[in-house]
C-alpha positions, 0 to 999 in steps of 0.5 A: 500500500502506498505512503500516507498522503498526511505529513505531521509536522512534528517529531514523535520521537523527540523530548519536549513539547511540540504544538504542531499538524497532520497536513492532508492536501486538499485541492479546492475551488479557494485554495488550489494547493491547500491542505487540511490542518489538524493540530496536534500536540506530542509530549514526551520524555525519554522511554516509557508508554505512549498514550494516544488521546482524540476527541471530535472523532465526531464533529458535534462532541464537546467535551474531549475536544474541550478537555485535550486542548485544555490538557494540550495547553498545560502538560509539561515533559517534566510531568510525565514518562514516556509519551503523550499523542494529542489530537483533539479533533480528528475530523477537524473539517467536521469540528469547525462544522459543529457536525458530525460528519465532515462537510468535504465529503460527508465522511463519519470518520468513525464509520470509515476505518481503516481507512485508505490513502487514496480514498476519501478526505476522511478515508485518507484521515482515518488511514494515517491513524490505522498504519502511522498513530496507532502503531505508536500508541500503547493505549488509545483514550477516544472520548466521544458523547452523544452529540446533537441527536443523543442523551446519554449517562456520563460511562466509559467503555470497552468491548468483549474481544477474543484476546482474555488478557487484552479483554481484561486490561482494557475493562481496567482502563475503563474503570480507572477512567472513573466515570459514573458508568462502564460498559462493555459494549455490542457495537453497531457497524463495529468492523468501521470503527476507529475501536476496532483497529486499535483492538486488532493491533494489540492495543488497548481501546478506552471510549466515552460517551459523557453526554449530549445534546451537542453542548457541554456542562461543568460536569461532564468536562471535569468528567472528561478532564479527571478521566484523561488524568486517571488514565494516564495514571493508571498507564504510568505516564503521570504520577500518582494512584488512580482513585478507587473505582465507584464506577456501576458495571454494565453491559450492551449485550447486543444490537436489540438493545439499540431500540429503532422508530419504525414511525417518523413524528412527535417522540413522548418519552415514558420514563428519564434517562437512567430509569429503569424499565422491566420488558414489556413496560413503556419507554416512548410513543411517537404522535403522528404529526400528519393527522389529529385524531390518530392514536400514538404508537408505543414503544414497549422495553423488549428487555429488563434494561436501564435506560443508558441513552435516548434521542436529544431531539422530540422529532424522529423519523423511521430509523431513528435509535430513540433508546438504548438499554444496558443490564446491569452485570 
């Protein structure tokens, strides 16, 4: 396979800190030899891990953007062992959109792994984290929330893999992240995912998801912040002890619990976020907003569950996830 496109203009293996971008050609009607730049922050000092840090995988998630530039403007060398990689917003084009896939090309970054040096911008994105980051990293920390169109409860997650002692140090790095949640995770389209890529090669995956609605609060940056700290602990990078874990185990044991509208109009929550429903009771009825008269459809929980996340905005159409479940383990 051909070289990457993407150039960094740092150097990943020199102490210090260097503020710096991966710069991807981009050939355009206001700049025929332009290129996309995506800042990037390396520290390091001397022999020791590398932790990869992202946020804005998806355009529309605030809190690990916030969080990594933040952490981007106040780690020194002197604080750590080893490395840090920081890239706050992957798709860049798609921050600066406030979307959640890029407005370039409509690419979802994170359905678009591993990604191809001659395809798409975001194909070409996702490539050079599959064959030039990852391979750098020991730990990968990808913080998403829900966006515009999710609500969810603050959790980190992982996955159930093939590879026990893998399976096993990743479930330890979710739960030193210190959210109020950790989940393992069945994830829809999982062969695309940036998880998936980092998993094959070895190393271990941590995602988030710390809220939603396309906005940030207090909490769930100082979530995000604590949690990237606690990581980095828990990984010997920076000093100290990770604090004991408080953190509620829970599990998305698969697709059914990711519960689809097959009706597009007015969405009725029957209980909050965070509730829990026994199978067969009601989470949500969907009013029709073509007629008077028409009684709304309900949606009954095909399984004892909690309510993990729902559908930020009222209006829903068919296909829309409107609720997810988690059990608890």
């Amino acid at each position: 396979m051909q070289d990457s496109p993407i150039s960094a203009t740092v150097d990943f293996h020199r102490d210090g800190v260097q503020h710096g971008f991966l710069k991807l050609p981009h050939s355009h009607d206001d700049s025929a030899w332009g290129s996309l730049m995506i800042p990037i922050t390396v520290v390091r000092n001397g022999d020791g891990p590398t932790a990869l840090l992202t946020g804005g995988n998806h355009g529309d998630e605030y809190e690990g953007i916030t969080a990594l530039l933040k952490l981007a403007g106040r780690l020194r060398a002197e604080d750590i062992r080893g490395r840090v990689i920081i890239v706050p917003m992957m798709n860049h084009p798609a921050v600066l959109n406030g979307t959640r896939t890029s407005p370039l090309d409509k690419g979802n970054l994170n359905r678009a792994f591993p990604g191809s040096p001659t395809g798409t911008l975001t194909q070409r994105i996702a490539d050079y984290f599959t064959r030039y980051l990852v391979p750098l990293c020991d730990l990968a920390l990808d913080i998403h929330s829900g966006g515009r169109t999710l609500d969810l409860l603050p959790f980190a997650a992982t996955h159930r893999l093939a590879d026990a002692d893998l399976a096993r140090r990743c479930l330890e790095g979710a739960r030193a992240f210190g959210a109020p949640n950790t989940l393992l995770m069945a994830e829809l389209e999982g062969d695309a995912l940036y998880d998936t890529v980092v998993e094959a090669q070895g190393k271990v995956f941590i995602s988030t998801e710390l809220g939603g609605g396309g906005t940030t609060t207090p909490e769930t940056v100082a979530l995000a912040e604590q949690g990237v700290d606690n990581v980095l602990r828990w990984a010997g990078i920076l000093d100290g002890g990770v604090p004991p874990a408080t953190t509620r185990t829970l599990e998305i044991p698969d697709s059914a619990h990711y519960l689809q509208s097959e009706h597009a109009g007015l969405l009725e929550f029957a209980i909050n976020l965070g509730d829990a429903v026994k199978a067969g009771e009601p989470i949500a009825r969907v009013h029709s907003l073509e007629r008077t008269g028409a009684h709304p459809t309900e949606y009954h929980a095909p399984v004892d569950g909690i309510l993990i996340g729902r559908r930020h905005p009222a209006r829903v159409a068919m296909g829309d996830t409107f609720a997810v479940l988690a059990v608890p383990l």
